[in-house]
MIDO-843951 format. One record per residue (C-alpha): residue in three letters; x, y, z. Coordinates in steps of 0.2 Angstrom, whole numbers, plus 5000, padded with zeros to 4 digits. Example, Ala and Ser with C-alpha at 12.3 -4.5 7.8 and 13.67 -1.06 7.14 Angstrom:
# MIDO-843951
<tordren><rest>ala</rest><east>5062</east><north>4978</north><up>5039</up></tordren>
<tordren><rest>ser</rest><east>5068</east><north>4995</north><up>5036</up></tordren>
# end
This chain:
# MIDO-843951
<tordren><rest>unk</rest><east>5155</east><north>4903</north><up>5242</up></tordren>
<tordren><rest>unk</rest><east>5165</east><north>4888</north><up>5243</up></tordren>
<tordren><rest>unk</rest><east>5175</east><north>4877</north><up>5256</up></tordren>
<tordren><rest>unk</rest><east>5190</east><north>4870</north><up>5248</up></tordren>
<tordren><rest>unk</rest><east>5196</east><north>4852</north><up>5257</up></tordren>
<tordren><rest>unk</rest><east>5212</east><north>4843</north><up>5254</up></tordren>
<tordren><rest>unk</rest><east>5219</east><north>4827</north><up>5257</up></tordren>
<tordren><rest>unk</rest><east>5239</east><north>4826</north><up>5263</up></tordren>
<tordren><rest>unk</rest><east>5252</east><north>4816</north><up>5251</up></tordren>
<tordren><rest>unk</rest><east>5251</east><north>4799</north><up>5259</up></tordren>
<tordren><rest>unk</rest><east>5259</east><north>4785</north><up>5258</up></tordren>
<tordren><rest>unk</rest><east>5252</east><north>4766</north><up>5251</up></tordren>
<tordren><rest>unk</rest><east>5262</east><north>4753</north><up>5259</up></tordren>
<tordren><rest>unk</rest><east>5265</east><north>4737</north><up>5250</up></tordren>
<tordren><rest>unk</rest><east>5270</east><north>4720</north><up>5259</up></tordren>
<tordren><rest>unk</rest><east>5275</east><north>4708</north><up>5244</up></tordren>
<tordren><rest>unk</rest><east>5275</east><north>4692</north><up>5251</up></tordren>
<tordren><rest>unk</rest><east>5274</east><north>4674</north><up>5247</up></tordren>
<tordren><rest>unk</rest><east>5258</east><north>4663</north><up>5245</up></tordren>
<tordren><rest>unk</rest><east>5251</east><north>4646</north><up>5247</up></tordren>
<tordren><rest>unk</rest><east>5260</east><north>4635</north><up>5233</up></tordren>
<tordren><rest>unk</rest><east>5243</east><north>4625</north><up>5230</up></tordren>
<tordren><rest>unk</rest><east>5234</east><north>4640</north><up>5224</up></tordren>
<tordren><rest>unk</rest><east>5247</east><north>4643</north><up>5208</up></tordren>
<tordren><rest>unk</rest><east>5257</east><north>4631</north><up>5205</up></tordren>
<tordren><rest>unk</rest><east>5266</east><north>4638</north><up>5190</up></tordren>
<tordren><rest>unk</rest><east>5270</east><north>4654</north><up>5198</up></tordren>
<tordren><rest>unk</rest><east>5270</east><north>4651</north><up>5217</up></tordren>
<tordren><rest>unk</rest><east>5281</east><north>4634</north><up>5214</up></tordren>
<tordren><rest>unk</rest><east>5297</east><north>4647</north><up>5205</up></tordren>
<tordren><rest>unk</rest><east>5308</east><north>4648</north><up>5221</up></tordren>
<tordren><rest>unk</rest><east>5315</east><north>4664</north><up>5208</up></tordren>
<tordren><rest>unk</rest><east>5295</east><north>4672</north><up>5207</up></tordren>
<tordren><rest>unk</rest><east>5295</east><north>4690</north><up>5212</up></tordren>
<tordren><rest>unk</rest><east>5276</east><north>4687</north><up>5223</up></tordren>
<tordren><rest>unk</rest><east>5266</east><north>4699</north><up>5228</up></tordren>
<tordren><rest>unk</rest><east>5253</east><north>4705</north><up>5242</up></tordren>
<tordren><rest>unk</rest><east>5249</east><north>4722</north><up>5242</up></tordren>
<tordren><rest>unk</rest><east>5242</east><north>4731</north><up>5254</up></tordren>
<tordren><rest>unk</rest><east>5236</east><north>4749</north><up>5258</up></tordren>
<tordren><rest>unk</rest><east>5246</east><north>4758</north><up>5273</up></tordren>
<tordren><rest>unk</rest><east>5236</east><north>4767</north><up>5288</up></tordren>
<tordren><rest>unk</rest><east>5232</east><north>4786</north><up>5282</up></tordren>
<tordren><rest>unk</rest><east>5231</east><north>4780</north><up>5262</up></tordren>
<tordren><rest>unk</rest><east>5216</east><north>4775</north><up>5252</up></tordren>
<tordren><rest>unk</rest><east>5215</east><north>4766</north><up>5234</up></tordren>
<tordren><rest>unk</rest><east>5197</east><north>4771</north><up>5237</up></tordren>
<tordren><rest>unk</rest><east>5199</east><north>4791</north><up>5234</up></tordren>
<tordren><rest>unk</rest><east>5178</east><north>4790</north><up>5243</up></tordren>
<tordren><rest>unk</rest><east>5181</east><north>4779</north><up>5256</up></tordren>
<tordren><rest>unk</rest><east>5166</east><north>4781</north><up>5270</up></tordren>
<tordren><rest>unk</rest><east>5178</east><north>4772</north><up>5285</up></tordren>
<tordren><rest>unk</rest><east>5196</east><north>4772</north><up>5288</up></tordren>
<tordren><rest>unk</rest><east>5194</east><north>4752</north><up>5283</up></tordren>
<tordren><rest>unk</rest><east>5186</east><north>4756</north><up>5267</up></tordren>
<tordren><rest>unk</rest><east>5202</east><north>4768</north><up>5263</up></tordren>
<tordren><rest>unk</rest><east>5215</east><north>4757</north><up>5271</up></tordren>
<tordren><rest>unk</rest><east>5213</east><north>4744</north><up>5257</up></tordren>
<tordren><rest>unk</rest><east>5210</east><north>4738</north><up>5239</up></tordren>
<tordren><rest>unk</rest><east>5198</east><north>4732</north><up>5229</up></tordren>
<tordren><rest>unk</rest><east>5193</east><north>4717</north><up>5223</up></tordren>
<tordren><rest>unk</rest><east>5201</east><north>4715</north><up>5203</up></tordren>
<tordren><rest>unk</rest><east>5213</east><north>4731</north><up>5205</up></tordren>
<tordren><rest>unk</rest><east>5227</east><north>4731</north><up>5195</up></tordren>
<tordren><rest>unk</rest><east>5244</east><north>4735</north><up>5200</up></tordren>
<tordren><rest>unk</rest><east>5260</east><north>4736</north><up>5187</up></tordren>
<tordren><rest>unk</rest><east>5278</east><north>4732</north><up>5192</up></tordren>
<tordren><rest>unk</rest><east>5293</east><north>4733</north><up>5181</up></tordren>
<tordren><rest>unk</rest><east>5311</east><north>4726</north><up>5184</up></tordren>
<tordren><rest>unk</rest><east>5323</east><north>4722</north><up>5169</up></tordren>
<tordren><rest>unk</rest><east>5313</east><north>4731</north><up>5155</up></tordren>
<tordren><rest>unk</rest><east>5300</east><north>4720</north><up>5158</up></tordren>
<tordren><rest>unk</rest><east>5281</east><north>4725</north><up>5167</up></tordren>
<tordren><rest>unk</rest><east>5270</east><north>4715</north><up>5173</up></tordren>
<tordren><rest>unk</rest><east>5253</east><north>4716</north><up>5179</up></tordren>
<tordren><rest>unk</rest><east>5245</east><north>4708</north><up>5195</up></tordren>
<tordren><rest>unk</rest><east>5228</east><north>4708</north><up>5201</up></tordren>
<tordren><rest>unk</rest><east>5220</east><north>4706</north><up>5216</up></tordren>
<tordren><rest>unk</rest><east>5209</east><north>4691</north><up>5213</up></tordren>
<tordren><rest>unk</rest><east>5201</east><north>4681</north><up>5228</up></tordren>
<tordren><rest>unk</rest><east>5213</east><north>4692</north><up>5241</up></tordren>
<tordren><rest>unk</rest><east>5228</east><north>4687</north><up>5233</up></tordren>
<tordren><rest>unk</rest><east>5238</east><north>4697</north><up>5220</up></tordren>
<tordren><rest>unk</rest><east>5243</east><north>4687</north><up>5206</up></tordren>
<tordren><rest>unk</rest><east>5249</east><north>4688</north><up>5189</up></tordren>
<tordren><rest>unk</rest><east>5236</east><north>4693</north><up>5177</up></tordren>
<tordren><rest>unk</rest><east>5241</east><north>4681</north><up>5164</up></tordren>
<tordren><rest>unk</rest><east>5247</east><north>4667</north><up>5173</up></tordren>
<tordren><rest>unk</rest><east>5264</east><north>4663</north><up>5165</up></tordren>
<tordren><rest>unk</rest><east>5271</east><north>4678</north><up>5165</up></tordren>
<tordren><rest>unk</rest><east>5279</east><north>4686</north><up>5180</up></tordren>
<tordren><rest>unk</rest><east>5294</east><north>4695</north><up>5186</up></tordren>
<tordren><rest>unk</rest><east>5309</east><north>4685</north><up>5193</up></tordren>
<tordren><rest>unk</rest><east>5324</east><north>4692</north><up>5203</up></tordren>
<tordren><rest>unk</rest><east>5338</east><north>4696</north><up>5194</up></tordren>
<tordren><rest>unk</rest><east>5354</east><north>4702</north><up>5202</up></tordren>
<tordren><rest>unk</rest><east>5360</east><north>4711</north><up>5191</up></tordren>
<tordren><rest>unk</rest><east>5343</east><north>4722</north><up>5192</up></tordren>
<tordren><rest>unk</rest><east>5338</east><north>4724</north><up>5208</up></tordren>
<tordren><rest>unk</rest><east>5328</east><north>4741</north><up>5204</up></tordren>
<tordren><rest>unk</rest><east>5309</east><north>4739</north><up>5202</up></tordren>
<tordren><rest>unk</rest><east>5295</east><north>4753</north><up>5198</up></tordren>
<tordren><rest>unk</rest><east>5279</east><north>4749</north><up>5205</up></tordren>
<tordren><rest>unk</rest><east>5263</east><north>4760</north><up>5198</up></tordren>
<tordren><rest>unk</rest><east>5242</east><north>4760</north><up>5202</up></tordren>
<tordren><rest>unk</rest><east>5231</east><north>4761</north><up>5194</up></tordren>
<tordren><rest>unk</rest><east>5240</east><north>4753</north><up>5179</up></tordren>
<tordren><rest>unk</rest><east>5242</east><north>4762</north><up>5160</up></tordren>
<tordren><rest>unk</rest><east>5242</east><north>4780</north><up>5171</up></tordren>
<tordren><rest>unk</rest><east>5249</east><north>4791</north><up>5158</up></tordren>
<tordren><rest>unk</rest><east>5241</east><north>4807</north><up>5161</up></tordren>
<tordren><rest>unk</rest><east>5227</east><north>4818</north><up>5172</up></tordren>
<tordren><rest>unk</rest><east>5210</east><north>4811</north><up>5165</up></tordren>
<tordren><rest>unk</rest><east>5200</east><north>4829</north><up>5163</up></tordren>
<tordren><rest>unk</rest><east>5183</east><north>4814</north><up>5166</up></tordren>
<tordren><rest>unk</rest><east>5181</east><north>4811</north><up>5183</up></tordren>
<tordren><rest>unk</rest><east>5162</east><north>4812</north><up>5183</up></tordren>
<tordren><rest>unk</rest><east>5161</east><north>4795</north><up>5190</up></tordren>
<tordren><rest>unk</rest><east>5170</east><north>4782</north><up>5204</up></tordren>
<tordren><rest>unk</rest><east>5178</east><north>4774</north><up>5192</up></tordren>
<tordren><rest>unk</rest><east>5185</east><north>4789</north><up>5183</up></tordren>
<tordren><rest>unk</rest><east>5190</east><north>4797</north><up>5199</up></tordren>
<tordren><rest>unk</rest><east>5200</east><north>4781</north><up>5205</up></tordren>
<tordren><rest>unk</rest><east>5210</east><north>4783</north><up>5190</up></tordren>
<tordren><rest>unk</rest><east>5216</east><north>4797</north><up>5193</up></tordren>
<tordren><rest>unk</rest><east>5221</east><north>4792</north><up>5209</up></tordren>
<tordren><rest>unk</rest><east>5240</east><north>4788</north><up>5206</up></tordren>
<tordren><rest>unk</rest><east>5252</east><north>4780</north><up>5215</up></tordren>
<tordren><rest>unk</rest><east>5272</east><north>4777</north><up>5212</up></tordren>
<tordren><rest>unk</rest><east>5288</east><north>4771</north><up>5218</up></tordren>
<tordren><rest>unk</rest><east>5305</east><north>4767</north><up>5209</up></tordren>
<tordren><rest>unk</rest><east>5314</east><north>4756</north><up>5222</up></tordren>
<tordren><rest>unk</rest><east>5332</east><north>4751</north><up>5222</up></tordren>
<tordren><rest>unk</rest><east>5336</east><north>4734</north><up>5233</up></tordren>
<tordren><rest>unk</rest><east>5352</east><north>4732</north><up>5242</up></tordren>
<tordren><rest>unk</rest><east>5352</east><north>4714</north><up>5239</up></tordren>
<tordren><rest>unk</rest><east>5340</east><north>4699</north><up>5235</up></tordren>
<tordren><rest>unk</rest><east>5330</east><north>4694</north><up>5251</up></tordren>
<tordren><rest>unk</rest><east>5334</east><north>4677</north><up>5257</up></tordren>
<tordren><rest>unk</rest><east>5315</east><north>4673</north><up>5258</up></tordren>
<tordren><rest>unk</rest><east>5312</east><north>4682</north><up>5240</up></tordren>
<tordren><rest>unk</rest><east>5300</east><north>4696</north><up>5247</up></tordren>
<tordren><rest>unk</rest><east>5301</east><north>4714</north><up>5241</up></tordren>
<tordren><rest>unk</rest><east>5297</east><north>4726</north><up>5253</up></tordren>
<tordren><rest>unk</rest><east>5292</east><north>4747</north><up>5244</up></tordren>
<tordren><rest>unk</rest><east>5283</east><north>4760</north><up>5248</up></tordren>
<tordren><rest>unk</rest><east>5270</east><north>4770</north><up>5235</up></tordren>
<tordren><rest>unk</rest><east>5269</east><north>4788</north><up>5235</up></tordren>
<tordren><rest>unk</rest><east>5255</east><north>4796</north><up>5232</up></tordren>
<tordren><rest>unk</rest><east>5258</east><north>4807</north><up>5218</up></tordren>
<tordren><rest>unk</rest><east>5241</east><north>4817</north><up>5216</up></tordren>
<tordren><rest>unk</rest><east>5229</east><north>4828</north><up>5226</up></tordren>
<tordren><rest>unk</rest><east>5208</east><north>4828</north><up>5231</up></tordren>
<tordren><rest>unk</rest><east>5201</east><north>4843</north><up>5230</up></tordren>
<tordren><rest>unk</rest><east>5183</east><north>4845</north><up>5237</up></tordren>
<tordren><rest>unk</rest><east>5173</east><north>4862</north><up>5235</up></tordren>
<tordren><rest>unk</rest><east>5157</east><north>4865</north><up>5243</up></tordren>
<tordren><rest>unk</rest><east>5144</east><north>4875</north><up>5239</up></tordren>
<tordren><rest>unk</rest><east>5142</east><north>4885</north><up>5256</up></tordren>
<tordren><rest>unk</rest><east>5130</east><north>4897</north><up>5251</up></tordren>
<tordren><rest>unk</rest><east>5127</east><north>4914</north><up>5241</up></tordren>
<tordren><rest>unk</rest><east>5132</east><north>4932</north><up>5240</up></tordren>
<tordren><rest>unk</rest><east>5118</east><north>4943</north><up>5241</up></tordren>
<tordren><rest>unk</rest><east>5114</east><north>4947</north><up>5221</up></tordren>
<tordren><rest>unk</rest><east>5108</east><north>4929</north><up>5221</up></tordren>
<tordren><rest>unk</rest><east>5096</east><north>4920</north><up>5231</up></tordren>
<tordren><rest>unk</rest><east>5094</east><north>4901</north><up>5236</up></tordren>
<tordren><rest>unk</rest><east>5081</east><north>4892</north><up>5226</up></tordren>
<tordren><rest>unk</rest><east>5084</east><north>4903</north><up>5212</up></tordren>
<tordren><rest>unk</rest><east>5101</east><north>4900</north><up>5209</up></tordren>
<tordren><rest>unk</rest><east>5109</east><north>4884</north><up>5204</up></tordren>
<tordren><rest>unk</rest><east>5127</east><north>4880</north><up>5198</up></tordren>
<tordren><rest>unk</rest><east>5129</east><north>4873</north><up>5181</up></tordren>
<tordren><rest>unk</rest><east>5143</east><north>4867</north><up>5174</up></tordren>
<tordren><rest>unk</rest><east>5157</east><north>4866</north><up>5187</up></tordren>
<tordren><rest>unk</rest><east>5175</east><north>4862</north><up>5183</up></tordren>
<tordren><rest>unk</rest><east>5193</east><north>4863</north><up>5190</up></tordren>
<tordren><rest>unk</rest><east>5208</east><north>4869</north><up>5180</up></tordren>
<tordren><rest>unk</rest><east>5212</east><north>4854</north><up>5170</up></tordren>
<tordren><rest>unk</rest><east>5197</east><north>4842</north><up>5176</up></tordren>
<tordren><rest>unk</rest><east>5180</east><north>4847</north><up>5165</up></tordren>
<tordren><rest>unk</rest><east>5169</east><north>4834</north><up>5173</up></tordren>
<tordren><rest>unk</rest><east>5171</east><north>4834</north><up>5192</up></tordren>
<tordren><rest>unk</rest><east>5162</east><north>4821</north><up>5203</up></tordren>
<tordren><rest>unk</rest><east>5147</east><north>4828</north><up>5211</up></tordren>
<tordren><rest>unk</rest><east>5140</east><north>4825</north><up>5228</up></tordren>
<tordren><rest>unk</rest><east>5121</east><north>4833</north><up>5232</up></tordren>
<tordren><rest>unk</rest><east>5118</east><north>4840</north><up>5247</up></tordren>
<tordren><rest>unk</rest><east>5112</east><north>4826</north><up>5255</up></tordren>
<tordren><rest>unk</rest><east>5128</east><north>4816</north><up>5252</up></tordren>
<tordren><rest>unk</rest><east>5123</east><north>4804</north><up>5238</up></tordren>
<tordren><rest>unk</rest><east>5136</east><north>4802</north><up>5223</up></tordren>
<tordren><rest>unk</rest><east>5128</east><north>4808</north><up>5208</up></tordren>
<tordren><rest>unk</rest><east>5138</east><north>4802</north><up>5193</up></tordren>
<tordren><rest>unk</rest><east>5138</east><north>4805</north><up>5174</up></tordren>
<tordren><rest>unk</rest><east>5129</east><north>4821</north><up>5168</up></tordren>
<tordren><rest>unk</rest><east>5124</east><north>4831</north><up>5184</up></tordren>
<tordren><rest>unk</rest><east>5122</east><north>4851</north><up>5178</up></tordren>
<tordren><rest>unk</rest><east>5110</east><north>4859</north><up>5193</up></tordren>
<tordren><rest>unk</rest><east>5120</east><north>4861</north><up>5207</up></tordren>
<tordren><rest>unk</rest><east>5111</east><north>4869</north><up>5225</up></tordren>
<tordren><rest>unk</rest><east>5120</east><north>4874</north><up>5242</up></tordren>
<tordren><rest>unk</rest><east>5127</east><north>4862</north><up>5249</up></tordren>
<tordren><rest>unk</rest><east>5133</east><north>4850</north><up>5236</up></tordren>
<tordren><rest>unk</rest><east>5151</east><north>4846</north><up>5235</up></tordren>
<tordren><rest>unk</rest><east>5162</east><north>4845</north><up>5219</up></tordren>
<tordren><rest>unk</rest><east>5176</east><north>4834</north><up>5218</up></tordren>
<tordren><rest>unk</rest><east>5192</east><north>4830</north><up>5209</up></tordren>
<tordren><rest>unk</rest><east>5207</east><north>4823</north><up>5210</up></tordren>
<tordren><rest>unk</rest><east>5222</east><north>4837</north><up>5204</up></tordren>
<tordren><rest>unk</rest><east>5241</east><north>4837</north><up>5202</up></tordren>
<tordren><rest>unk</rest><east>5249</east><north>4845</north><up>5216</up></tordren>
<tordren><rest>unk</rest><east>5258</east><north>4863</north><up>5214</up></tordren>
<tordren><rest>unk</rest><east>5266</east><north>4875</north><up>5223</up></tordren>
<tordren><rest>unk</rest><east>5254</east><north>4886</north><up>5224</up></tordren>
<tordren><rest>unk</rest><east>5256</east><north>4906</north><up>5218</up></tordren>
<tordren><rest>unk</rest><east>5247</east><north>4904</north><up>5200</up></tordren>
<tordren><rest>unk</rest><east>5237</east><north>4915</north><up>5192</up></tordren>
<tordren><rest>unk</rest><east>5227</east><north>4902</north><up>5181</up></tordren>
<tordren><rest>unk</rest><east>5211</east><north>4900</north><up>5185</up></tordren>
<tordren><rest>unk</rest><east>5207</east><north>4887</north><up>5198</up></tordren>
<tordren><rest>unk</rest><east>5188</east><north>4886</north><up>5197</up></tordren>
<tordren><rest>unk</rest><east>5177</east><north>4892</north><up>5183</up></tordren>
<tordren><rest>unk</rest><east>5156</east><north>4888</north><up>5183</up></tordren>
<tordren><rest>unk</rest><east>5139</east><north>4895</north><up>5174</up></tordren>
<tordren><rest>unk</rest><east>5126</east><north>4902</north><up>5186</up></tordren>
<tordren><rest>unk</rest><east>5107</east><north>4897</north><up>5181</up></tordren>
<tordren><rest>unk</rest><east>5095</east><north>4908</north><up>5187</up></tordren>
<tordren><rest>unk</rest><east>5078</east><north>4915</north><up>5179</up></tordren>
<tordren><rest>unk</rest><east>5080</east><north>4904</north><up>5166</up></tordren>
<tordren><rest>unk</rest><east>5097</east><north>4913</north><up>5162</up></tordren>
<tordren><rest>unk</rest><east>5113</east><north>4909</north><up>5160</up></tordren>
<tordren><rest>unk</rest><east>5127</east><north>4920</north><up>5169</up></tordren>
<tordren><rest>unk</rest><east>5145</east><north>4916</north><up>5167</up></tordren>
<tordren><rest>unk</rest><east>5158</east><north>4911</north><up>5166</up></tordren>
<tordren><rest>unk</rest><east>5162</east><north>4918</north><up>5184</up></tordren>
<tordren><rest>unk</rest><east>5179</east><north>4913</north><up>5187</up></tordren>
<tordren><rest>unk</rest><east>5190</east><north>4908</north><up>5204</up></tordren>
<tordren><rest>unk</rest><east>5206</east><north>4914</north><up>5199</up></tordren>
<tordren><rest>unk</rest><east>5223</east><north>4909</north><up>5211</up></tordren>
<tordren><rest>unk</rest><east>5228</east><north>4890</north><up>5211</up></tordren>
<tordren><rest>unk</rest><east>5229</east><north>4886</north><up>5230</up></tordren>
<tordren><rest>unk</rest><east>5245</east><north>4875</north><up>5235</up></tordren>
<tordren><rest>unk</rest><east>5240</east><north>4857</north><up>5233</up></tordren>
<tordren><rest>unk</rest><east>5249</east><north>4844</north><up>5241</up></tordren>
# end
């Protein structure tokens, strides 16, 4: 009745580099300024929906990033292809006697948002992490860190139906994953539908963004209402978490 899909841990790669000095003086001028470029590694995606592997492999226009180093945390955005700090006067500077930074997207994650009904809610849930310790400050002042991605896609198809119900008759209402009561929902002829979305038909895909497990779990992983005739039938219940990694 369903097709469970998952996307791998992958890894976003971030290249912190410096810029052209003419574009901010006050920051880019600081011969101490921690400055940044970030950009997505092969096989990772900022944009959970990507269509193309270039549309994954980079990210957007006005995302946020948080870095912290000595107690402080800072923003930069990603404004004109260049990250830069969000409030323009304040931004990290190397210390050496902290050389560890934490690096997080999308910034304020705090916990699984159980709303993913739309792009935007979906992305948010998309996180990404790294506590990274230098050896040393560079001599050209550019960090170099990995993020890890720290949570799971899940897609489930509708595939079709036993044979106590019957196509046309039959439509899914009310989808949701264990934890996540508003999935994003895809129709059958692969256009996002967002918001409230209740008639699901074969062939439309449910998705989420989970946090990963070992698997092994007797909770219940999938529970949905059936409409038919009018009727409500449910809930019916997908028990067994699958692994997610």
């Amino acid at each position: 009745m369903k097709k469970l899909k998952y996307s791998l841990t992958a890894l976003a790669l971030m290249t912190l580099a410096a810029c052209n000095k003419t574009e901010m003086p006050g920051f880019l001028s600081d011969p101490d300024a921690v400055r940044i470029e970030a950009a997505v590694g092969a096989l990772t995606k900022s944009n959970p929906l990507g269509s193309t592997i270039e549309e994954q492999m980079k990210f957007n226009e006005g995302d946020r990033i948080s870095v912290t180093n000595s107690g402080k945390t800072v923003v930069y955005k990603l404004n004109g292809g260049t990250w830069a700090p969000e409030n323009a006067g304040e931004y990290l500077k190397w210390d050496k006697n902290d050389l560890t930074f934490i690096a997080q997207y999308p910034v304020g994650y705090t916990t699984l948002p159980t709303d993913q009904s739309t792009k935007e809610n979906l992305a948010a849930a998309d996180r990404m992490y790294v506590n990274h310790t230098c050896s040393y400050i560079p001599i050209d002042r550019i960090l170099s860190t990995s993020l890890q991605r720290k949570n799971v896609l899940v897609k489930v198809k509708i595939a079709g139906y036993l044979d106590q119900y019957k196509e046309g008759e039959t439509y899914i209402k009310n989808l949701r994953f264990d934890k996540v009561q508003f999935p994003l929902i895809q129709d059958k002829e692969g256009n996002y539908v967002e918001g409230s979305y209740t008639m699901g038909t074969v062939g439309c895909t449910y998705i989420a963004i989970l946090e990963p497990n070992s698997g092994a779990s007797d909770a219940y992983f999938v529970e949905m209402i059936l409409h038919k005739a009018n009727q409500e039938e449910g809930p019916l219940k997908v028990k067994g978490v699958p692994e997610l990694k």
